[in-house]
C-alpha positions in Angstrom: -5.1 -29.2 -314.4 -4.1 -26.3 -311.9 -2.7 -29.9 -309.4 -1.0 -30.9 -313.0 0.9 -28.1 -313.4 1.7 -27.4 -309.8 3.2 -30.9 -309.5 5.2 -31.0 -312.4 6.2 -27.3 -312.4 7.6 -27.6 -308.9 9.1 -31.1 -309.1 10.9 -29.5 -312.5 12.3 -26.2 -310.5 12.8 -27.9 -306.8 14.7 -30.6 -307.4 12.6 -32.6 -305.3 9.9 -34.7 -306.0 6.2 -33.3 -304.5 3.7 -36.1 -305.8 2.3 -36.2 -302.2 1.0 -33.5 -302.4 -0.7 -34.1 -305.2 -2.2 -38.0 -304.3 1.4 -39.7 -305.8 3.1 -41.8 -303.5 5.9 -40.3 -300.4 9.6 -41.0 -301.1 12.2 -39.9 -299.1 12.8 -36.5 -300.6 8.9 -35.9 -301.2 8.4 -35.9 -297.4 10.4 -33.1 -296.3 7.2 -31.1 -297.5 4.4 -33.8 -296.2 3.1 -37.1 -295.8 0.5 -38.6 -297.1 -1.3 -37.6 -293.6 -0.8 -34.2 -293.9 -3.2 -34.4 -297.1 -5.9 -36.7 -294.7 -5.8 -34.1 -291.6 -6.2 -30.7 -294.0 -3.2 -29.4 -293.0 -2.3 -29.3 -296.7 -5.5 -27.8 -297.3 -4.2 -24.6 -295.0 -1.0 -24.6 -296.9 -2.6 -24.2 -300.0 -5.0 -22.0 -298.8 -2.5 -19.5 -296.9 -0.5 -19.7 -300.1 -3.0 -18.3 -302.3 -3.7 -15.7 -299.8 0.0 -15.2 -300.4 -0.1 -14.4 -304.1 -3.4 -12.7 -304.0 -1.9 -10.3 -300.7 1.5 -9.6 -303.6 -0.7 -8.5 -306.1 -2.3 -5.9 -303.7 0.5 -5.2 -302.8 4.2 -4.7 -303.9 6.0 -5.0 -300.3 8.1 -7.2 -298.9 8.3 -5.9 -295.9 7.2 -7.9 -292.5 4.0 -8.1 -290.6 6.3 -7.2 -287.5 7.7 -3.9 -289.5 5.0 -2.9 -290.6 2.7 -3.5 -286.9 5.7 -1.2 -285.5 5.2 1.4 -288.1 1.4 1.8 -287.6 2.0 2.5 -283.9 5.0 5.1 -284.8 2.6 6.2 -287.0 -0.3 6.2 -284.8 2.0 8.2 -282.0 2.5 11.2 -284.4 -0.9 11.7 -284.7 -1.5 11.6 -281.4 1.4 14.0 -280.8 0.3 16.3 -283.9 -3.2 16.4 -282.5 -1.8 17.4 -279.0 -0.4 20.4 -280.5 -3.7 21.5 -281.7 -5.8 21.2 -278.3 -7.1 24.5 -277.7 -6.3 24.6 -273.7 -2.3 24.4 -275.2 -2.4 27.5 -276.2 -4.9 29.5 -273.5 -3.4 31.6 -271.0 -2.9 30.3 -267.5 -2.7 32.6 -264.5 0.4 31.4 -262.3 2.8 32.9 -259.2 5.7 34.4 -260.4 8.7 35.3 -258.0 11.3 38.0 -258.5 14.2 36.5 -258.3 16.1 39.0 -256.7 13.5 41.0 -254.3 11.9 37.6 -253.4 8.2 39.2 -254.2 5.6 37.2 -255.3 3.0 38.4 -258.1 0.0 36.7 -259.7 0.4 36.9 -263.9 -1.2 35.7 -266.7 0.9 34.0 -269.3 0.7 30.9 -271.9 2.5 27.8 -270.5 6.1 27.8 -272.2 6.9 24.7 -270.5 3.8 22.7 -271.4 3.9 24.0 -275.3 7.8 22.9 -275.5 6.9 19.3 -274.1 4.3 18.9 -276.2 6.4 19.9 -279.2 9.2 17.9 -278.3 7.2 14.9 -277.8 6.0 15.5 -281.2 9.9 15.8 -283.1 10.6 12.6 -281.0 7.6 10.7 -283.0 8.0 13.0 -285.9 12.0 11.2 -286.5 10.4 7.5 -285.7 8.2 7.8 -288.5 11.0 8.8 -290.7 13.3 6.6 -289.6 11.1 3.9 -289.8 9.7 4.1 -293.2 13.1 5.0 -294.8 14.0 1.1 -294.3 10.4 0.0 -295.5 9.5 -1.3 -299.5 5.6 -0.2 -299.4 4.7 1.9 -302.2 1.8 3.6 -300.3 3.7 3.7 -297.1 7.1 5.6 -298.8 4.6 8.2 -300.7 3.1 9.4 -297.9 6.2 9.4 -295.9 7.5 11.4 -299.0 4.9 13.7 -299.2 5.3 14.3 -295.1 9.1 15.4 -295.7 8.1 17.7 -298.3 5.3 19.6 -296.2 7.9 20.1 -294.0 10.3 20.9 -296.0 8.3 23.5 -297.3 7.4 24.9 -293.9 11.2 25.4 -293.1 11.7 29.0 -292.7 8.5 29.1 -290.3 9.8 26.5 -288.1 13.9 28.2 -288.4 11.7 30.9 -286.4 10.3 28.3 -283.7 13.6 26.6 -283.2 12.9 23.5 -285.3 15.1 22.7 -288.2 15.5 19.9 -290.8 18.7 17.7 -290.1 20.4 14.4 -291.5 18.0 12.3 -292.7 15.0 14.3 -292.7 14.8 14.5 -289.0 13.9 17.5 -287.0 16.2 18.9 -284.7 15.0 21.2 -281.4 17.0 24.2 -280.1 15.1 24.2 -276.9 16.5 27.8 -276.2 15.0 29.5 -279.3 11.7 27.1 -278.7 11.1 28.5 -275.8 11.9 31.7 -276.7 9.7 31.4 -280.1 6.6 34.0 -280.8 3.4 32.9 -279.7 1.8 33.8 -282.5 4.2 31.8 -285.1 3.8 28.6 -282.5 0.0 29.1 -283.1 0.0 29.3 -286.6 2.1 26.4 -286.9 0.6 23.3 -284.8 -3.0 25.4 -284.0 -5.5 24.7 -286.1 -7.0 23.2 -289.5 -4.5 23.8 -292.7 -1.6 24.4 -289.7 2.0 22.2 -290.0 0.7 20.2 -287.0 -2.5 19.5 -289.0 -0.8 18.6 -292.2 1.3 15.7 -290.0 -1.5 14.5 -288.6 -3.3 13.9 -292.1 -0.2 12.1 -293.3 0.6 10.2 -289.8 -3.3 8.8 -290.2 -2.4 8.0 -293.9 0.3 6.0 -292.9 -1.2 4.4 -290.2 -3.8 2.6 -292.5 -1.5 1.9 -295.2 0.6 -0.3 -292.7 -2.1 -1.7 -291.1 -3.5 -3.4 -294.8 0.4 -4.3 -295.8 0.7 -5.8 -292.4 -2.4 -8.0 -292.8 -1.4 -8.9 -296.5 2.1 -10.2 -295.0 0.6 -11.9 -291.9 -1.1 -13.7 -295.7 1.8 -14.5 -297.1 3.0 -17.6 -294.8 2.2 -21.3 -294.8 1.5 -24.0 -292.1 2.7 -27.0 -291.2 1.2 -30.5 -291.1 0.3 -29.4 -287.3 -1.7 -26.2 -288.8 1.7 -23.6 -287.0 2.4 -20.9 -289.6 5.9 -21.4 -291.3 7.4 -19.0 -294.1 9.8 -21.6 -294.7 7.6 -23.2 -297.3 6.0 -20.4 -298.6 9.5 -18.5 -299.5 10.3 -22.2 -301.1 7.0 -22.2 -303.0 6.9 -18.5 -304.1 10.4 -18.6 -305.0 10.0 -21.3 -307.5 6.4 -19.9 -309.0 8.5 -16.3 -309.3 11.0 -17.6 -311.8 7.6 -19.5 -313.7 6.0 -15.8 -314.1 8.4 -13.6 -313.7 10.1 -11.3 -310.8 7.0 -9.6 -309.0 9.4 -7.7 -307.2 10.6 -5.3 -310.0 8.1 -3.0 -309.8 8.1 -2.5 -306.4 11.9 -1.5 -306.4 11.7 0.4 -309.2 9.1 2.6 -307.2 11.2 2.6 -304.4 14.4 3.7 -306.4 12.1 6.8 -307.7 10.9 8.0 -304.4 14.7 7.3 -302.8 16.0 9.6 -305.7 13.8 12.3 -304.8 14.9 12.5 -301.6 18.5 12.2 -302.4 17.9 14.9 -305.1 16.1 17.1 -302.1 19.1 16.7 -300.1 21.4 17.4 -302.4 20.1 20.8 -303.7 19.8 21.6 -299.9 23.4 20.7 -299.3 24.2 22.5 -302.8 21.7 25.6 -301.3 24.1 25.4 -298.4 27.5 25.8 -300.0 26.5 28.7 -301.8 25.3 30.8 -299.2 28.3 29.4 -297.1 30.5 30.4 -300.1 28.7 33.7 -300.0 29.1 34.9 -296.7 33.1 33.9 -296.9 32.8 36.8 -300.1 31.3 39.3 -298.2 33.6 39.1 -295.5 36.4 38.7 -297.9 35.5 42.1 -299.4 35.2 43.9 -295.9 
């Protein structure tokens, strides 16, 4: 029955007659899918095979984003982690005995002091893997993937007047921005209290970083799923955007959900970055009053 309906329901919505596929005989049209030997060799057992793999990996799943994308995210992802859990070494944030040289009497003296150059790197490298993440899941569809990313922007958000005081602030597009200057220049004990430590910013990233990591790693295997392959057993999409296409319009868009939660967790962000903006004008607006009235 399930070969009945798949036979006629594709031959109905295709325009092209599939009865190979199904044991009929190959006409011309018919054999731009397979031939009769395609059925003999198994190669139109993989197809079938893949393609159930296909519909069971969109049911899991609500993306349609690309095993590729997604691969590239989990190692974005995987790089703020590793950047976040930098941050929280303990030997970061120990004080190192160095030279020092007066610049002007050309004396040298022996001082104890944390390593500003080593902490700002290591932050730095951080913000640079911090803005791939973001950048990277703002042009992905998967629910889980877009939550966490959400809920990332928000600890950080939330952590914004700490990290004015560090030199780090929230630009365009959620990004983080370094004044290097006021970085460098940053208490040691607000640095500490930000990357150092369980429950610190740095820890919070890494949490969310590791969630996002794993999330692209099962929607990259569930779209490696969702291809087909060829009488030679090569993967194709080709046939299975054909084939999925056709069932979609039998049961329905699958893909309304997924943009619908997409659409929700893009309007919060726009609505977060439009009260900032709004937040913005005002105390612009307020400082051009006060100076008015002096």
């Amino acid at each position: 029955m399930a070969n009945d309906y798949m036979k006629d329901y594709v031959n109905s919505n295709s325009g092209y007659d599939v009865s190979a596929l199904f044991g009929g005989g190959v006409n011309g049209s018919g054999s731009m899918l397979s031939d009769y030997a395609s059925i003999k060799n198994g190669s139109y057992r993989k197809m079938m095979k893949a393609y159930c793999a296909k519909q069971e990996a969109e049911k899991a799943s609500v993306s349609g984003d690309t095993a590729q994308k997604l691969t590239i995210t989990k190692s974005s992802a995987d790089a703020l982690k590793k950047s976040a859990d930098a941050l929280s070494d303990a030997s970061l944030w120990e004080k190192k005995k160095y030279t020092k040289k007066d610049e002007k009497t050309g004396e040298e003296t022996e001082v104890e002091d944390y390593d500003r150059d080593a902490i700002t790197k290591a932050v730095k490298s951080f913000v640079d893997d911090y803005n791939a993440v973001v950048e990277q899941t703002g042009s992905l569809d998967n629910k889980k993937i877009l939550q966490n990313a959400v809920w990332m922007t928000d600890t950080t958000e939330k952590t914004q007047k700490l990290l004015s005081k560090i030199g780090l602030n929230i630009g365009k597009g959620n990004k983080l921005e370094v004044d290097e200057e006021d970085l460098k220049k940053a208490n040691i004990n607000t640095l500490k209290s930000m990357f150092s430590g369980h429950g610190s910013f740095a820890d919070k990233v890494s949490q969310k970083a590791g969630s996002i990591s794993r999330a692209a790693s099962g929607a990259a295997a569930e779209a490696k799923a969702k291809g087909t392959y060829t009488r030679n057993g090569n993967y194709s999409d080709t046939l299975s955007n054909w084939l999925s296409g056709a069932v979609d319009k039998k049961v329905g868009d699958q893909k309304t959900d997924k943009d619908k939660t997409k659409d929700t967790i893009q309007q919060a962000i726009d609505k977060r970055e439009q009260e900032k903006a709004e937040k913005e004008k005002k105390e612009e607006e307020k400082k051009e009053k006060e100076k008015a009235d002096k």
